[in-house]
C-alpha positions in Angstrom: 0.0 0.0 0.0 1.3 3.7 -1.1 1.7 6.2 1.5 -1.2 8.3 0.1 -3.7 5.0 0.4 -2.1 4.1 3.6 -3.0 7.7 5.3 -6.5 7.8 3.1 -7.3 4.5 5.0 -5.6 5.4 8.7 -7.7 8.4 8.6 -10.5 6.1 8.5 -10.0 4.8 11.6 -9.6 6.0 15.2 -5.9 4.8 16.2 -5.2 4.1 20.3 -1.7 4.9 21.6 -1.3 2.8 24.5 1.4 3.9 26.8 2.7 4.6 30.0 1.7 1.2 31.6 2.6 -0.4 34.8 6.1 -1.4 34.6 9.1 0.2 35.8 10.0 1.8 32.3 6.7 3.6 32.3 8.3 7.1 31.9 10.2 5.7 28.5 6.9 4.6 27.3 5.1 7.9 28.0 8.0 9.5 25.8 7.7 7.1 23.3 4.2 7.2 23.3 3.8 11.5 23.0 6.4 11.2 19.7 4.3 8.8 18.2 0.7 10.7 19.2 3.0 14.0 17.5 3.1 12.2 14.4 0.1 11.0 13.9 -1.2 14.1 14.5 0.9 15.5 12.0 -0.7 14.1 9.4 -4.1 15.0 10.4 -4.7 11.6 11.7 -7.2 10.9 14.5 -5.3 9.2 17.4 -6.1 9.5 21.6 -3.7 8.8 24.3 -4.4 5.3 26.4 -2.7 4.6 29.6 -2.7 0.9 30.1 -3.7 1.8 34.2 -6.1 -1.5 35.6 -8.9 0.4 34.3 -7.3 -0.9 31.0 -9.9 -2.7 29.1 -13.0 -0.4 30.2 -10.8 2.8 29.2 -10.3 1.3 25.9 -13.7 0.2 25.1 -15.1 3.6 26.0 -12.2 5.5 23.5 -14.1 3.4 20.6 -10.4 2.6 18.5 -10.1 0.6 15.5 -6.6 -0.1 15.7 -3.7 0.0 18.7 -0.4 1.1 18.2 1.2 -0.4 21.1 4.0 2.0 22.6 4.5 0.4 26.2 7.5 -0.9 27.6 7.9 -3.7 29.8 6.2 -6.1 32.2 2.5 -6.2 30.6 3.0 -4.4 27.6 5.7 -6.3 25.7 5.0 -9.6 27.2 1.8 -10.5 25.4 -0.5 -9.2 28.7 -1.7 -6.5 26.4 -1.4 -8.1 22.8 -4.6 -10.9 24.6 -6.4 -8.1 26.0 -6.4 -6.5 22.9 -7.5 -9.9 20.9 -10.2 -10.5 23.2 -11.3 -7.1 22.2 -11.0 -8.2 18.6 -8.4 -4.7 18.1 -5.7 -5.0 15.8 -2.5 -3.9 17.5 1.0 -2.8 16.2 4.2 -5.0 16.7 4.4 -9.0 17.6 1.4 -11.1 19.1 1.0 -12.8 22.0 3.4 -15.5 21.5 6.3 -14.2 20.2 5.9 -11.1 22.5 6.1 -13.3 25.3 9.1 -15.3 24.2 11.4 -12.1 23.4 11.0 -10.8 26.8 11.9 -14.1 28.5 16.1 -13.4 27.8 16.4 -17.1 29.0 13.8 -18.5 26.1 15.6 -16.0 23.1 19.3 -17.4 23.8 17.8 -20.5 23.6 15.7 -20.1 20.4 19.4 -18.6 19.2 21.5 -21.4 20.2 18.9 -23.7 18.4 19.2 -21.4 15.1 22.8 -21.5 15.2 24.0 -18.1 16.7 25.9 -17.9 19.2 25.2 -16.3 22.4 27.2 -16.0 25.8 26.9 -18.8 28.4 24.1 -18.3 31.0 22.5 -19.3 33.9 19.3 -18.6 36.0 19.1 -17.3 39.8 14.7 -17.7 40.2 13.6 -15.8 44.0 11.9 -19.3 44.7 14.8 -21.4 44.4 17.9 -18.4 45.3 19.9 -20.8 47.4 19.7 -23.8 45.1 20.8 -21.7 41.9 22.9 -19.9 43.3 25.2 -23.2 44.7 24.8 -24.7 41.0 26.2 -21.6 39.1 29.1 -22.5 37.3 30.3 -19.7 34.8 33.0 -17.8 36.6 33.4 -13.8 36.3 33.6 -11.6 34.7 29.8 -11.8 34.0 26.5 -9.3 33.3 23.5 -10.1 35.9 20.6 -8.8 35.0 16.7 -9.6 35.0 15.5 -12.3 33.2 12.3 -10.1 32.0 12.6 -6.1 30.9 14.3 -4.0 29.1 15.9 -0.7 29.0 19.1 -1.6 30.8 17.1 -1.6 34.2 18.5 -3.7 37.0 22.0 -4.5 35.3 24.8 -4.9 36.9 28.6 -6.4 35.7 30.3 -8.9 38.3 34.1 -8.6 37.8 34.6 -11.0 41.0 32.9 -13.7 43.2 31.9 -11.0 45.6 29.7 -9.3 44.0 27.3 -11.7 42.3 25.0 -12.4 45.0 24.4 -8.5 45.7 23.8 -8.1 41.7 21.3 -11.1 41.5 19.4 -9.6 44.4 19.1 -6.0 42.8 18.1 -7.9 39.4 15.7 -10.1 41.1 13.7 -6.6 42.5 12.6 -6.0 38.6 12.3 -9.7 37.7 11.3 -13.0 39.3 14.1 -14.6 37.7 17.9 -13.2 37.3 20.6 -14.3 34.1 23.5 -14.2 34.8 25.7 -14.3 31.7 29.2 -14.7 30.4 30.7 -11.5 30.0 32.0 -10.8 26.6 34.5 -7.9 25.8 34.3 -6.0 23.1 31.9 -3.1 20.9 27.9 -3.5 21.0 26.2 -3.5 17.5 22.5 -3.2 17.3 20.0 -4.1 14.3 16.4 -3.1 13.7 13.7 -5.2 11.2 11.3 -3.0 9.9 8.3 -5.2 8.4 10.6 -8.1 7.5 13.8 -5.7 6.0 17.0 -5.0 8.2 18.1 -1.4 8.8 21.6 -0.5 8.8 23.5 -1.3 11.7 25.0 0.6 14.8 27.7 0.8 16.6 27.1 1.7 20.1 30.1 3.7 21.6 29.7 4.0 25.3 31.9 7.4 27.1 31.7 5.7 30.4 31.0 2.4 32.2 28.6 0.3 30.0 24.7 0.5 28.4 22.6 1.0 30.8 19.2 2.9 31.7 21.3 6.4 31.9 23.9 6.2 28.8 20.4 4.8 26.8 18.1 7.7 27.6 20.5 10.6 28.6 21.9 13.0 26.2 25.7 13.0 25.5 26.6 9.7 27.5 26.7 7.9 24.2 27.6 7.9 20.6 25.6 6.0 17.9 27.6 5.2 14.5 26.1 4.7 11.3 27.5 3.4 9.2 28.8 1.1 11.8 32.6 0.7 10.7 31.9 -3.1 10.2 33.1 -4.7 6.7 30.1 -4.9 4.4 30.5 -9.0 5.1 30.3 -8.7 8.9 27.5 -6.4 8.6 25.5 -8.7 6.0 26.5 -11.8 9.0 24.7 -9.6 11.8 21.8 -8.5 9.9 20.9 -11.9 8.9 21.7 -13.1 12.3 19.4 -10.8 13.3 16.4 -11.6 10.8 16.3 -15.1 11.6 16.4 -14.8 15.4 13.1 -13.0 14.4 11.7 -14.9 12.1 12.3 -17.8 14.6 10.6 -15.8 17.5 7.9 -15.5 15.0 8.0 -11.4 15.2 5.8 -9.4 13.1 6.3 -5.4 12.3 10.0 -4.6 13.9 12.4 -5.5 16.4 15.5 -4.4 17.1 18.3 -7.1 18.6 21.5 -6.1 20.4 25.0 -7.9 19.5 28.5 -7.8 20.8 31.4 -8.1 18.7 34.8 -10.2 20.4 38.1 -9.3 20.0 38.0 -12.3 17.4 35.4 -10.8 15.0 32.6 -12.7 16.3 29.2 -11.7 17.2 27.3 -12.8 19.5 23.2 -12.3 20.3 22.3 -10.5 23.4 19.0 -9.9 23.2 15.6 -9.1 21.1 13.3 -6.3 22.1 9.5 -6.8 20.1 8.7 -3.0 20.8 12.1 -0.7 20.1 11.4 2.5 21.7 10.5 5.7 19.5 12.2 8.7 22.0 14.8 11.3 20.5 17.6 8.8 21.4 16.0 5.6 20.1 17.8 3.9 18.0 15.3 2.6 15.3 14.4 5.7 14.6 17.9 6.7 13.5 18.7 3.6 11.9 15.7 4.2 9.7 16.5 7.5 9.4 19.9 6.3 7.5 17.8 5.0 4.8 15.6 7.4 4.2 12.7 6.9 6.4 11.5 9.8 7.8 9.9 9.2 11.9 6.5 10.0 10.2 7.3 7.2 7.7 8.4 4.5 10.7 5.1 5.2 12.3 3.1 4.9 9.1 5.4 1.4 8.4 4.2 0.2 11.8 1.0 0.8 11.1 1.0 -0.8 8.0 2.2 -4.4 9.6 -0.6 -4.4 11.7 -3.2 -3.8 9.0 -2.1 -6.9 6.7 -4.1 -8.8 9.8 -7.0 -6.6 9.4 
């Protein structure tokens, strides 16, 4: 569909923003969520602000919406919690459905969906609250490692262990956001990220940290990191990555976009971190400036997004 029929039909249709939410990345999703209401706006379409409180599925009935574009973050709103809410409603919604959203935010479940496709990811356990003593004895990858929450995103709760010492204090803080904690093999070297847009790769970036590593501060504060596109990576490498990237999910069974995260070794080798089934949209996100390398204007991801989430409709 052109972008002329695609607007002539959006503006059609009374679109729901859902954001905010319930999780501890609400204030990212609120951020998110205003950009994307901007845009919509901008080109005269008719859009109202949601926020996915308790009073969720009453506050949405009484809006009226034909479609959902799903900006949350998090517990509930990347999980699948709101993608079957929102099928029980009979609403087309932007981004993955229940399924796969629920997969991608279990890290555990998309290092294993990796490994099964062939790409490597670092070694791993899992720390769960209900069984902390018993997990803890059977660890047995050795620091340096990265502990963070099983479930969640924007770098919240993340902590690297460069001795013995400090793994059980990491666990607990990860185990405050998440019932379960991963504690992974740490791998040195420069983080590469890759966005799908409705089944096509976007270019890669480089993510150049100033200080200490990627977490909720250097990802949503100004001037604490640089993003590179291109990426510096040998047109090979970057081909390697991207695919890597696509199949992971495909696998996952993804619809619309992701956006996965990779680090590169010392060796030339990547390896998968991580798959996020709702890339945020703020000033600093990165899908919006990797599409913006090829052309596609933040009015244009929006429209994309939409788009994906028609093809059901």
């Amino acid at each position: 569909m052109n972008r002329e029929d695609l607007i002539g039909r959006l503006s059609q249709m009374k679109i729901g923003v859902v954001m905010g939410g319930l999780s501890n990345e609400r204030e990212v999703s609120l951020v998110t969520g205003s950009a994307v209401i901007e845009s919509l706006q901008g080109m005269g379409l008719d859009c109202v602000k949601i926020d996915m409180e308790r009073d969720f599925l009453s506050q949405t009935k009484n809006a009226a919406i034909d479609i959902a574009f799903i900006a949350l973050h998090g517990r509930y709103g990347e999980d699948g919690c709101v993608q079957g809410a929102l099928e029980i409603m009979d609403i087309p919604y932007t981004g993955s459905g229940v399924m796969a959203s629920a997969i991608a935010m279990d890290k555990p479940m998309t290092k294993i969906v990796a490994k099964a496709e062939g790409i490597k990811t670092p070694a791993w356990n899992i720390v769960e609250a209900k069984s902390f003593k018993q997990n803890m004895e059977a660890v047995n990858i050795a620091p340096p490692m990265v502990v963070k929450p099983a479930g969640g995103g924007s770098s919240i709760g993340i902590s690297i262990c460069k001795s013995s010492n400090e793994i059980r204090g990491a666990v607990e803080t990860a185990l405050k956001e998440d019932p379960k904690a991963l504690l992974e093999q740490f791998i040195e070297g420069d983080l590469y990220t890759v966005g799908i847009v409705a089944g096509v790769p976007l270019p890669v970036i480089r993510i150049e940290v100033k200080n200490g590593f990627y977490d909720y501060a250097h990802k949503y504060t100004h001037g604490k990191t640089e993003y590179h596109i291109p990426s510096g990576l040998s047109s090979k490498t970057e081909a390697e990555i991207k695919d890597a990237a696509l199949k992971i999910h495909n696998a996952i069974g993804c619809k619309g976009v992701s956006r996965s995260e990779f680090i590169m070794d010392e060796d030339n080798r990547s390896w998968f971190l991580e798959i996020n089934t709702i890339p945020g949209l703020t000033k600093t996100s990165l899908l919006p400036k990797a599409a913006e390398a090829t052309g596609i204007s933040f009015d244009d991801l929006t429209l994309a997004i939409l788009n994906e989430a028609l093809k059901d409709g």
